[in-house]
C-alpha positions in Angstrom: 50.0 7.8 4.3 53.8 7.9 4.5 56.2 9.2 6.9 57.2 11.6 4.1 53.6 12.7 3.1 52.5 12.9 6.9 56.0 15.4 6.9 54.5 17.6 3.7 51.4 18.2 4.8 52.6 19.2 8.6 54.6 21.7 6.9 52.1 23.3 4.6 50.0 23.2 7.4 52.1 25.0 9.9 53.3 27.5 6.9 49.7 28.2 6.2 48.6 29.0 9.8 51.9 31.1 10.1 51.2 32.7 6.8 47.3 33.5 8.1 48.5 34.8 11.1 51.3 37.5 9.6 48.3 38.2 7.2 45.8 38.5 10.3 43.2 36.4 8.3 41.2 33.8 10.4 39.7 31.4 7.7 40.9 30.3 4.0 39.6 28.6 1.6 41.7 26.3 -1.0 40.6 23.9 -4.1 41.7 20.4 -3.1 43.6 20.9 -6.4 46.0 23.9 -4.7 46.1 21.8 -1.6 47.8 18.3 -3.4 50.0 20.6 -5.5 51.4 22.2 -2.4 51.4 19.5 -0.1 53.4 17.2 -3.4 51.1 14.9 -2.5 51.4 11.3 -4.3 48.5 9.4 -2.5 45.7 8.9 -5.2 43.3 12.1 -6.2 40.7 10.4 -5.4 41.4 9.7 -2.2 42.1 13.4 -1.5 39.5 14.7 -3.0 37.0 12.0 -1.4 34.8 13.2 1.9 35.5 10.5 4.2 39.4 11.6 3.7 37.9 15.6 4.4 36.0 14.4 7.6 39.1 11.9 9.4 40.9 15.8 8.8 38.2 17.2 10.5 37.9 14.8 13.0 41.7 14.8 13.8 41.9 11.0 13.4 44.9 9.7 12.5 46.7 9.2 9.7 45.0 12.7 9.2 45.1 14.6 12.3 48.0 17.0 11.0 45.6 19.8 9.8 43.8 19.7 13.7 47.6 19.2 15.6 48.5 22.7 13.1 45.8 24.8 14.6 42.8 24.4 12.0 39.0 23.5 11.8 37.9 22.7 8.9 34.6 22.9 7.0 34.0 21.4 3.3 31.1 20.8 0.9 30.5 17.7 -1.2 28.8 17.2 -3.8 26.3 13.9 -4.6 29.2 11.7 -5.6 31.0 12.6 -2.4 33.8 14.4 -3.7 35.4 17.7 -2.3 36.7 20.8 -4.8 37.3 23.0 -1.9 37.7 23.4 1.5 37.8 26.2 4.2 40.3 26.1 6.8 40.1 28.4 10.0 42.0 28.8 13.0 41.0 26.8 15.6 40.2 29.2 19.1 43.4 28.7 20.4 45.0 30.7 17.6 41.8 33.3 17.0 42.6 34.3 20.4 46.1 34.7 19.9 45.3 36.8 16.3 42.3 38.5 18.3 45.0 39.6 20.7 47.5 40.7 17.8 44.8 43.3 16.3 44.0 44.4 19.5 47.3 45.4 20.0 47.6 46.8 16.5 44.4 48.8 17.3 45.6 50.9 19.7 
């Protein structure tokens, strides 16, 4: 992955999270297709949409760790040819504290 991907995706991770927290929403779920057209991502599909690129995200291995390093645990189904369609990303329990702690306030 280059410098400049690595950059994108960092950013639309750190926008979502932000964008999850002013919405107070814990999880979301995206089509792989949403995720490379926000991320302008020019590494191959099939890559992206593969599961062993899905669980180094998961695991927070680099090249991929940028989803774990913005706050996010992430869950995914694939289907018999090992491809991911979508995939779920929640706030890791650092941030559902912090959110927990922002409707708490909001509750009273």
């Amino acid at each position: 992955m280059t410098f400049q991907e690595k950059k994108r995706w960092k950013e639309w991770a750190d926008g979502l999270r932000q964008e999850m927290m002013s919405s107070q929403i814990a999880d979301v779920t995206k089509s792989v297709d949403a995720i490379i057209a926000a991320t302008a991502m020019t590494k191959g599909e099939k890559t992206v949409r593969s599961e062993r690129f899905w669980l180094a995200c998961q695991a927070g291995t680099s090249p991929n760790e940028f989803l774990a390093k913005a706050g996010f645990e992430i869950e995914f189904e694939s289907d018999k040819d090992r491809r991911v369609e979508r995939v779920t990303l929640k706030l890791n329990p650092t941030w559902k504290a912090i959110l927990q702690g922002v409707l708490d306030r909001n509750a009273t």
